[in-house]
DSSP file (Angstrom, degrees, kcal/mol; ACC not computed):
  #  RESIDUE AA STRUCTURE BP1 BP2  ACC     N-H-->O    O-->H-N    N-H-->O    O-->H-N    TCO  KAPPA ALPHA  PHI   PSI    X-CA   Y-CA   Z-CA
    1    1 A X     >        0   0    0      0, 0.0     4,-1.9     0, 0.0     3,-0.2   0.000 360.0 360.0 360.0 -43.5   26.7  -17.0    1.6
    2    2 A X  H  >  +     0   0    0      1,-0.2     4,-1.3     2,-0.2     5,-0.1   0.760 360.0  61.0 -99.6   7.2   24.4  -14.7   -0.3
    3    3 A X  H  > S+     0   0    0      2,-0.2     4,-2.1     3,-0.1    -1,-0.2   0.798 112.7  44.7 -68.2 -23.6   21.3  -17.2   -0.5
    4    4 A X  H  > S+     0   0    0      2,-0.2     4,-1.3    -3,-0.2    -2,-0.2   0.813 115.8  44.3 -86.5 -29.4   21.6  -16.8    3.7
    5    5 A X  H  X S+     0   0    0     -4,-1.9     4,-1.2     2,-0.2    -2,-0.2   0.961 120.8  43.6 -81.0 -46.2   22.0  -12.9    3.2
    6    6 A X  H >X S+     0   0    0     -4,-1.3     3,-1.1     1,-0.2     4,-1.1   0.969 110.2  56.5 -26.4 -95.7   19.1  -13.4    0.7
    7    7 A X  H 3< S+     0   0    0     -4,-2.1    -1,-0.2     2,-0.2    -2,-0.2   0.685 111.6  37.3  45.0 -99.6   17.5  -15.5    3.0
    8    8 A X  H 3X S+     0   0    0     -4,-1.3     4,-1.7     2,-0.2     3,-0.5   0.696 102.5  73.1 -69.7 -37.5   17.4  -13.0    5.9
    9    9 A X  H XX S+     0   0    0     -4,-1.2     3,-2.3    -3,-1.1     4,-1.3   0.975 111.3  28.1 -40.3-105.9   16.7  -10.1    3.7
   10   10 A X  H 3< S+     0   0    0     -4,-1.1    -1,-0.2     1,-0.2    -2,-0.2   0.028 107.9  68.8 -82.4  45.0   13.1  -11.3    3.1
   11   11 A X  H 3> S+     0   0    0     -2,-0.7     4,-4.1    -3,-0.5    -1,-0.2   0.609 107.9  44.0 -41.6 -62.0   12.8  -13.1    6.4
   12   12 A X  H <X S+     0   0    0     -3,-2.3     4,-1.6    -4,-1.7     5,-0.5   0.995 114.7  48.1 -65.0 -60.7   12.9   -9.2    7.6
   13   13 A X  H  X S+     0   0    0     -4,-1.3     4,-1.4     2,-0.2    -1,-0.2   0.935 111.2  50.2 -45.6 -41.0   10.4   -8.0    4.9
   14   14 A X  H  > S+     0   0    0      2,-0.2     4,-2.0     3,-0.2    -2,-0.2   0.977 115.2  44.3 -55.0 -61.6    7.8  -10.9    5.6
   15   15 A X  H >X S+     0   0    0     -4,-4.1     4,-2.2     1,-0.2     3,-1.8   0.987 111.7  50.7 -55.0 -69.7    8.0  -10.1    9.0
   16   16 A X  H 3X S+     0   0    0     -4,-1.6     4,-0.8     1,-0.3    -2,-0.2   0.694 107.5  59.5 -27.3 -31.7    7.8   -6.0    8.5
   17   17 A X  H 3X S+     0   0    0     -4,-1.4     4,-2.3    -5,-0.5    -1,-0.3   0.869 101.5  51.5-106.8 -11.8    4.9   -6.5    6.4
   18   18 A X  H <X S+     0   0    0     -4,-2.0     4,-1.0    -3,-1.8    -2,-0.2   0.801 110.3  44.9 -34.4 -54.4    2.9   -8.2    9.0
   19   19 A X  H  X S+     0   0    0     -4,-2.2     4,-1.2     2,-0.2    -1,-0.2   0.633 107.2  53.9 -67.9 -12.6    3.1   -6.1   11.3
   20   20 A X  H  X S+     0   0    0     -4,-0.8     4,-5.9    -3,-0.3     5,-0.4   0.883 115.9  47.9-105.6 -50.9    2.5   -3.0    8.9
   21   21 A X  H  X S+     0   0    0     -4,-2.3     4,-0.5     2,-0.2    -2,-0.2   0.922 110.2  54.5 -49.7 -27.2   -1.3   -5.3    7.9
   22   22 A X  H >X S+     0   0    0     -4,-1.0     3,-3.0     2,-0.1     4,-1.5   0.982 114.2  38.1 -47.8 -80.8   -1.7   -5.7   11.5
   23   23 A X  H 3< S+     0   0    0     -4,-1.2    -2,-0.2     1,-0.3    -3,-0.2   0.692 116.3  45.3 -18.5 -61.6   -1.5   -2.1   11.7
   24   24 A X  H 3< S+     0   0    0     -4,-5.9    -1,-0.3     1,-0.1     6,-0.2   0.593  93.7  84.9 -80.6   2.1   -3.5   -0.9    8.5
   25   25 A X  H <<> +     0   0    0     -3,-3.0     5,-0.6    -4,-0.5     4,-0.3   0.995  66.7 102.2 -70.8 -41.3   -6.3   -3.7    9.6
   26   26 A X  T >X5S-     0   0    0     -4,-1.5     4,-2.1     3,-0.2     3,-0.6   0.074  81.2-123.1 -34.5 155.4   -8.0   -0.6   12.2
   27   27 A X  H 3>5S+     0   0    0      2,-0.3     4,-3.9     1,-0.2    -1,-0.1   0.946 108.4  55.8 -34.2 -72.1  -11.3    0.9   10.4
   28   28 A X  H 3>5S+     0   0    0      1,-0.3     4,-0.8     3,-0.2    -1,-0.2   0.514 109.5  48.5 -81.5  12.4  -10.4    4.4   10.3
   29   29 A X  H <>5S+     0   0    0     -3,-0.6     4,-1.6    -4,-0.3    -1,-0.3   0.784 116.1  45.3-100.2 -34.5   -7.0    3.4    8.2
   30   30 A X  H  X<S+     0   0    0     -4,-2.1     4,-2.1    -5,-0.6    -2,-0.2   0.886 113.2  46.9 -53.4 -39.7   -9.0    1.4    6.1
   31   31 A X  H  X S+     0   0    0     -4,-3.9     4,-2.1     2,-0.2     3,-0.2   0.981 110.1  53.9 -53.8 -63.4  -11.7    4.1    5.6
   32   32 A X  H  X S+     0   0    0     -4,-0.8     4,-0.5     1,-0.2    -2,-0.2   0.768 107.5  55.9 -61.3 -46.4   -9.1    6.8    5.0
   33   33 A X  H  X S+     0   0    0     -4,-1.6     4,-3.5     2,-0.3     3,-0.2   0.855 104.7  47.5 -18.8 -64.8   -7.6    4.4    2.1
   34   34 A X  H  X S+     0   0    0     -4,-2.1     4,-7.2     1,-0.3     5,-0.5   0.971 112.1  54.0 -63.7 -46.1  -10.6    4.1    0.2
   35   35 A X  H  X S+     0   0    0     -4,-2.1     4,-1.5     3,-0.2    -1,-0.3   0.756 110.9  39.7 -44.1 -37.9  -11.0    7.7    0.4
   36   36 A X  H  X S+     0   0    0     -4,-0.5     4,-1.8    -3,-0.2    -2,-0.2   0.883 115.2  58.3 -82.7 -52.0   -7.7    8.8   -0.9
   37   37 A X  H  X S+     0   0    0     -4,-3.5     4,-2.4     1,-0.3    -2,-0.2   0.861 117.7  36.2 -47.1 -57.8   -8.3    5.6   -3.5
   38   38 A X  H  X S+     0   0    0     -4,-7.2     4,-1.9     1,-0.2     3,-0.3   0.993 111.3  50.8 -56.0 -64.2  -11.4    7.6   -4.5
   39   39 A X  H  X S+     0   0    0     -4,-1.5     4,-0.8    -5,-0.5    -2,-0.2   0.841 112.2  55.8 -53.1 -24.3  -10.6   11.0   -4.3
   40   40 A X  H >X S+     0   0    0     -4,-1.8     4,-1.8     2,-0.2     3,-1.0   0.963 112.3  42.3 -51.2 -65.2   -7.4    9.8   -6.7
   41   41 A X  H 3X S+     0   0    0     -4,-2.4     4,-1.8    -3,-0.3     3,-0.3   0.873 108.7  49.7 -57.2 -43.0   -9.5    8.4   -9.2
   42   42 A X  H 3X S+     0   0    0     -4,-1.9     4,-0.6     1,-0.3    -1,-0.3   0.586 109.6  61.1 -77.9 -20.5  -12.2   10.8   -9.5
   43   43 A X  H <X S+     0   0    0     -3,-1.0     4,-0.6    -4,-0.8    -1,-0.3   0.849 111.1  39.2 -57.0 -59.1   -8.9   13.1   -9.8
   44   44 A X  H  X S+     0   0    0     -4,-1.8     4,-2.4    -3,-0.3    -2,-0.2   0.714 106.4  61.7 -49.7 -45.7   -7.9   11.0  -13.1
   45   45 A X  H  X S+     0   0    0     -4,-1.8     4,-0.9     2,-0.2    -1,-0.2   0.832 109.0  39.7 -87.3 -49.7  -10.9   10.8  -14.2
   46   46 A X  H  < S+     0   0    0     -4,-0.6    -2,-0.2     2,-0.3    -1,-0.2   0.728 108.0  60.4 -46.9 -41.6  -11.2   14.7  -14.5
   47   47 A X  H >< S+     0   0    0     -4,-0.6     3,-1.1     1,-0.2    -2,-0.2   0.941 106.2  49.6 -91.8 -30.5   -7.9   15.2  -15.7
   48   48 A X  H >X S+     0   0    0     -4,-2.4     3,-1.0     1,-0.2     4,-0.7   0.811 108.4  52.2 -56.2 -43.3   -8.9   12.8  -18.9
   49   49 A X  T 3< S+     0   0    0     -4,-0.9    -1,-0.2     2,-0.2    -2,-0.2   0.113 106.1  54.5   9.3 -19.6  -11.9   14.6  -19.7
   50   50 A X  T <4 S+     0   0    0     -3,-1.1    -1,-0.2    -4,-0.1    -2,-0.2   0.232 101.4  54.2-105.8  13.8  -10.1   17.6  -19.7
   51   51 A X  T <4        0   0    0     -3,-1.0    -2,-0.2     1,-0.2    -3,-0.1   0.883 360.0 360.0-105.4 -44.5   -7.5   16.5  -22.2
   52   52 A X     <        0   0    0     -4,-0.7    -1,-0.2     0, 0.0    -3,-0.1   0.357 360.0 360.0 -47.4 360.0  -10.4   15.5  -24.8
């Protein structure tokens, strides 16, 4: 009984995360990604340099 509740559990995630790649595939969510990605790092990257 809980390998079919298991099971079913990531049945639903597998599915859910298709649709959510479907979804991030568009441009300007990819674009906006890399942007945040950057601006993150370049964030990090400052805040070590200021600890030195």
């Amino acid at each position: 009984m809980i390998q079919l509740i298991s099971l079913s559990y990531y049945l639903i995630l597998l599915m859910a995360g298709n649709v959510m790649v479907r979804f991030l595939k568009t441009a300007r969510l990819v674009k906006l990604g890399n942007m945040l990605t950057g601006m993150l790092f370049f964030v990090a990257v400052r805040l070590m340099s200021a600890q030195s």
